[in-house]
KEBA-838100 format. One record per residue (C-alpha): x, y, z. Coordinates in steps of 0.02 Angstrom, whole numbers, plus 50000, padded with zeros to 5 digits. Example, Ala and Ser with C-alpha at 12.3 -4.5 7.8 and 13.67 -1.06 7.14 Angstrom:
2
506154977550390
506844994750357
***
This chain:
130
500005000050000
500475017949947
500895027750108
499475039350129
498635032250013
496605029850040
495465018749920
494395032349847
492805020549898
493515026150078
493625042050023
492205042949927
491045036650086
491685049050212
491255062750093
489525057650082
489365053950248
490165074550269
489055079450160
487515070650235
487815077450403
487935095550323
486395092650244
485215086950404
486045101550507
485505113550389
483805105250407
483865103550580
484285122550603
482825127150439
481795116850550
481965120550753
482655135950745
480885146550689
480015134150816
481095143150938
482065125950961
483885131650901
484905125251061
484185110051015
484685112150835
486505118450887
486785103751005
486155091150845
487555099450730
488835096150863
488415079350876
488485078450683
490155085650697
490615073550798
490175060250709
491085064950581
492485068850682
492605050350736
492505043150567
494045054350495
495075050050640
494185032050594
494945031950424
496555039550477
496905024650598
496475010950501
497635016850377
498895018050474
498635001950544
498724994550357
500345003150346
501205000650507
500424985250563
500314988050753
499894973250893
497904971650873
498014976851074
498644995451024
497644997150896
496124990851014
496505006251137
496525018750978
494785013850943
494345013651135
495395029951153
494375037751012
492685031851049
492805036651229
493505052651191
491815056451084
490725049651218
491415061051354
491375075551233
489265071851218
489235067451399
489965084251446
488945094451312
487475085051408
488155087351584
488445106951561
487055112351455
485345104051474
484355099751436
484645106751245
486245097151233
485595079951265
485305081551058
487155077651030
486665060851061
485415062250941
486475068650799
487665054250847
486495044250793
485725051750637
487635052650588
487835034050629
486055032250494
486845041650368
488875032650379
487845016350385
486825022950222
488335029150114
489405012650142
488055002450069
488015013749904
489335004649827
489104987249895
487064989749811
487924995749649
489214980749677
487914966049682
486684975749537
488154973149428
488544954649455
***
């Protein structure tokens, strides 16, 4: 493998996946802002923003792992490092600002929807061809 080299389907999936998240926090803010509901929409974008922090530094690890090939235990804690460095992000957001921010969880989740959505794009355009 090409050092720093990503498969553009890698590529190609986080940018949806950016692009996704852009998209349903502009909705979200279109939406609950004029229902006097912006905190609610703020604390969704940050959990968007989250989620797609966690799958750049996703991508950035697992290439790194393909290059370097580190003990499966190390790269373990960089996946438990990174996930429970976004859950106490959310978990403070939710701690020090509620009860608007508990909606960081919630654009976890949608984020999670729309990762899950652009990987299968090219695995349905995969088996329509065979």
């Amino acid at each position: 493998m090409v050092p720093g080299y990503t498969p553009p389907v890698t590529r190609a999936t986080f940018r949806r996946s950016a692009m996704g998240a852009a998209v349903a926090g502009a909705i979200a803010v279109a939406v609950l802002a004029p229902m006097g509901l912006g905190g609610y929409a703020l604390f969704g974008c940050v959990g968007l923003a989250l989620g797609v922090l966690n799958s750049y530094l996703t991508m950035r690890s697992v290439l790194r792992f393909a290059q370097t090939r580190p003990s499966r235990a190390r790269f373990s804690g960089s996946v438990l490092g990174r996930l429970a460095l976004i859950t106490a992000l959310a978990f403070a957001c939710a701690l020090l600002f509620p009860p608007t921010a508990v909606a960081v969880f919630g654009g976890l989740i949608v984020y999670q929807f729309l990762g899950i959505a652009s990987s299968l794009l090219p695995l349905i355009k995969e088996i329509r061809q065979k």
